[in-house]
VOBAFI-982463 format. One record per residue (C-alpha): residue in three letters; x, y, z. Coordinates in steps of 0.001 Angstrom, whole numbers, plus 524288, in hexadecimal, padded with zeros to 5 digits. Layout:
fidren|xx|yy|zz
ala|X|Y|Z
...
END
This chain:
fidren|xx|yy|zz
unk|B0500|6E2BA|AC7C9
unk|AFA5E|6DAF4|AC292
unk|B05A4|6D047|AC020
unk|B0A3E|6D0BF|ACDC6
unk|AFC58|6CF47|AD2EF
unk|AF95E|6C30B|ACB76
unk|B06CF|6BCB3|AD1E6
unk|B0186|6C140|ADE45
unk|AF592|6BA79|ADE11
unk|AFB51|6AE47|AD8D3
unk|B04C7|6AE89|AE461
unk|AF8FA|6B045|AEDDF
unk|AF062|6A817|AE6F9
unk|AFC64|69CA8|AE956
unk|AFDF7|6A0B9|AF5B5
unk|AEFD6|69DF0|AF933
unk|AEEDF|6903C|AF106
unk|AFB00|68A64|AF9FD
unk|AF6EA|67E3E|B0110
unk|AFF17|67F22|B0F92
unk|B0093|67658|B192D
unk|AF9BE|674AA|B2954
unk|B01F1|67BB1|B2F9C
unk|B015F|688B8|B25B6
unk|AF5DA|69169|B221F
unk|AF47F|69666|B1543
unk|AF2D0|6A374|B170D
unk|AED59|6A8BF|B08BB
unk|AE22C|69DD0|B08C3
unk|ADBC5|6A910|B1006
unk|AD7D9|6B5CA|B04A6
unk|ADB6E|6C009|B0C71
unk|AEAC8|6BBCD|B0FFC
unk|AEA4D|6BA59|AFF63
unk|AE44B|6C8D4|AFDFF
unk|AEDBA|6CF99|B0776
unk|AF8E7|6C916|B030B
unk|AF60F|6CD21|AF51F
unk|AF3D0|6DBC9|AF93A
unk|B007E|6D8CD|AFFA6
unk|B0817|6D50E|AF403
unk|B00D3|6DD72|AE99A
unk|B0395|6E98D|AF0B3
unk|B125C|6E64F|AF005
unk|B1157|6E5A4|AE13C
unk|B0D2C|6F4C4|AE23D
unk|B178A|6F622|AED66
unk|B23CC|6EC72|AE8EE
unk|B2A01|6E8B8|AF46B
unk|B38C1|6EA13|AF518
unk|B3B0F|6DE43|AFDC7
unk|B352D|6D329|B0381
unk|B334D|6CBF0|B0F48
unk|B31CF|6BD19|B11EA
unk|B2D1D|6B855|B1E61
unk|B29E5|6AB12|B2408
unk|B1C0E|6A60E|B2232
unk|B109D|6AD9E|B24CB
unk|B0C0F|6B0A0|B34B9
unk|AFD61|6AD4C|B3984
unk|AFD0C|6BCDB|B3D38
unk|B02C5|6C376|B31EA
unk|B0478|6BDB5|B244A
unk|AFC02|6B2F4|B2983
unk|AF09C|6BD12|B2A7C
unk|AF3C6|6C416|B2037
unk|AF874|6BE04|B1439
unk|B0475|6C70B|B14C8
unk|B1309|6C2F4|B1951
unk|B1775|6CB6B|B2582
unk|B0AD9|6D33F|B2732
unk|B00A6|6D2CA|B3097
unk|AF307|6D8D7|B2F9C
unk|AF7BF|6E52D|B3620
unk|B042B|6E6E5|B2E7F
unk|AFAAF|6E238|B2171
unk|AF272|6EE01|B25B5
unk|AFCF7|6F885|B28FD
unk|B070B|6F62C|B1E26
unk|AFDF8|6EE13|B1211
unk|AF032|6F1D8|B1070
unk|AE22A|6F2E7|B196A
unk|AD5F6|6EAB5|B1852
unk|AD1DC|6F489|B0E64
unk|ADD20|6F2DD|B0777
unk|AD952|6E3AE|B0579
unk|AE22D|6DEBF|B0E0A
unk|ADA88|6D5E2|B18BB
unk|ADB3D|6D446|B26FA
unk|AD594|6CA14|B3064
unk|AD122|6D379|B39DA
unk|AD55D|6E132|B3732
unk|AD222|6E66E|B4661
unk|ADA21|6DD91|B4A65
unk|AE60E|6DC0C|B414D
unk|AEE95|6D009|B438F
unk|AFD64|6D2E9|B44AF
unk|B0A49|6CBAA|B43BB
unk|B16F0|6CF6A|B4A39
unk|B1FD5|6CDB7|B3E40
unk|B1698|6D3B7|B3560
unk|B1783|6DDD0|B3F99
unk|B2575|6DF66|B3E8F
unk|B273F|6DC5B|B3028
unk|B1E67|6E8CE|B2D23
unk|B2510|6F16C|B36B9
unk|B3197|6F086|B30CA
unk|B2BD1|6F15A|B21B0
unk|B2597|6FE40|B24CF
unk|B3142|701C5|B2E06
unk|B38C8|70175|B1E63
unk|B30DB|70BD8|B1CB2
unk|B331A|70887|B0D8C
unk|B2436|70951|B093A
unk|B266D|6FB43|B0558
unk|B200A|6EEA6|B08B5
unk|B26F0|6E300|B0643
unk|B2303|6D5DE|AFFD4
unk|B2061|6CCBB|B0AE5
unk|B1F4B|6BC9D|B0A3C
unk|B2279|6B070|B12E7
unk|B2AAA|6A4D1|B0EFF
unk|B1F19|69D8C|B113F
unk|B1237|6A418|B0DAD
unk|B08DA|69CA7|B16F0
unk|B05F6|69C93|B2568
unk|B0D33|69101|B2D41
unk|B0789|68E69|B3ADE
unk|B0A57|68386|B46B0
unk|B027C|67933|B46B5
unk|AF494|67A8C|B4F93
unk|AF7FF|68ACD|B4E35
unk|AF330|69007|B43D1
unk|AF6F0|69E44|B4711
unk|B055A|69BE0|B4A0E
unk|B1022|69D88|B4038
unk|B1ABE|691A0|B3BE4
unk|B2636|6931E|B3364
unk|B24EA|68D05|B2606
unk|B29E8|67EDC|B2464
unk|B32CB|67C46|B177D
unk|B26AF|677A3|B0F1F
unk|B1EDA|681BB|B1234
unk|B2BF0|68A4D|B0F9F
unk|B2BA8|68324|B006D
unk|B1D89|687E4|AFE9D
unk|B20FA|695FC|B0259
unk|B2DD9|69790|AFB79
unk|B271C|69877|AED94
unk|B1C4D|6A3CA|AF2BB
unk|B279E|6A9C7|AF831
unk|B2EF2|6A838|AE831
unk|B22A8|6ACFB|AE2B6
unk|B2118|6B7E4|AEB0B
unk|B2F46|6BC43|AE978
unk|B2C20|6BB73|AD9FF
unk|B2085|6C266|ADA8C
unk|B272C|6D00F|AE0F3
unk|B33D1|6CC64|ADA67
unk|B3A94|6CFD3|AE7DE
unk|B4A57|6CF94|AE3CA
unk|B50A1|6C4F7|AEDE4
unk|B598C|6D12D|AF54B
unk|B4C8B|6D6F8|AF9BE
unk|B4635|6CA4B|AFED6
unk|B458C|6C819|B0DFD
unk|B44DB|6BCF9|B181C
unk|B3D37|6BF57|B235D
unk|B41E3|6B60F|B2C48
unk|B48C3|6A7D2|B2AAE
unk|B3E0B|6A0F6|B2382
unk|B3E1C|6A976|B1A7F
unk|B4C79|6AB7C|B16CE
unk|B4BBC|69D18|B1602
unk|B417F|69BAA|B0A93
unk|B483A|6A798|B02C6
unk|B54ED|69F73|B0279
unk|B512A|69D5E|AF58B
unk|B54F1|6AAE9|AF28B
unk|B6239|6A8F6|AF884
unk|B665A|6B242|B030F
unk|B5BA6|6BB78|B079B
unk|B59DE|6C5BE|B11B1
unk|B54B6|6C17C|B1EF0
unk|B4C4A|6C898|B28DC
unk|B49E2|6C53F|B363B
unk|B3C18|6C05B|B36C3
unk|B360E|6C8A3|B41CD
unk|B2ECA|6BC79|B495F
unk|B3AB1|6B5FE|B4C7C
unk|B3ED3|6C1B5|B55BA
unk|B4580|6CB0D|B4A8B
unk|B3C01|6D548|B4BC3
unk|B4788|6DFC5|B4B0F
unk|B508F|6D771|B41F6
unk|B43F4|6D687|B3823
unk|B407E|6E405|B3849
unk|B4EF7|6E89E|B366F
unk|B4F9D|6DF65|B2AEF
unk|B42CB|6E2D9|B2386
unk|B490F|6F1A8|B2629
unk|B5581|6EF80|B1FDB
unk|B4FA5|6EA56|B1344
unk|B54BB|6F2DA|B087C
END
């Protein structure tokens, strides 16, 4: 444990030193996103997860808030931990909540498999437009380079076998070409709310 923890923090502690561009925010600057994501990934080394998910980049109302791929600060505070837990909210009387971390949650609990799974992004930092800060924009092939070797680590880290890794959406199947033919999921933003759900359910 103590050995996973140290790689942990390194990862974070990477994560925070990464020098992005204008048009992307990087999100564990701030101490908090860096806490809750290492809650996050230190309760799966109690828990190991038995597969894992790979999104897009993170959105300004979930991972953006949070620290955490696909979760929101309600789903953070129904399915991870509480403020007294350590985990941090903005403004927990008014939690902010994302549609897809909505739907991502709903069909992990809908397993009903008591496990959580080890969630990342093909790129770890929040893209935006230009003049909108709190909008979200998909991940140009530099900022696609950067992400691919957090993504490596991260994989290394859990040592998730390749059969048990999944894209969440096209981005993402994209930067795990590297792994040769993996599983897709609908992302559920792109109007595959039912396609995502039924493909998160038929994980084995």
């Amino acid at each position: 444990m103590l050995g996973m923890e140290k790689k942990i923090n390194a990862f974070i502690e990477r994560l925070a030193s990464e020098q992005v561009g204008s048009l992307t925010e990087n999100i564990y600057l701030d101490k908090h996103k860096q806490e809750n994501l290492r809650l996050y990934l230190m309760a799966l080394c109690k828990n190991k997860p038995t597969y894992m998910l790979v999104g897009e980049a993170p959105g300004y109302k979930g991972c953006g808030v949070t620290g955490i791929p696909f979760t929101d600060e309600n789903e953070m505070k129904n399915h991870l931990g509480t403020y007294q837990e350590g985990y941090y909210f903005e403004n927990i009387k008014c939690l902010q909540k994302e549609n897809s971390a909505g739907i991502i949650w709903g069909a992990i609990q809908a397993r009903n498999d008591g496990k959580i799974p080890l969630m990342w992004n093909a790129y770890p930092f929040h893209p935006f437009k230009e003049n909108k800060r709190l909008s979200n924009r998909k991940p140009n092939k530099t900022e696609l380079i950067v992400g691919k070797s957090y993504l490596e680590e991260l994989i290394d880290i859990f040592k998730i076998p390749k059969n048990d890794i999944y894209a969440v959406g096209r981005v993402a199947q994209s930067q795990l070409g590297y792994l040769g033919a993996v599983k897709y999921i609908c992302h559920p933003s792109h109007g595959g709310k039912a396609e995502c759900v039924n493909g998160i359910l038929s994980i084995k």
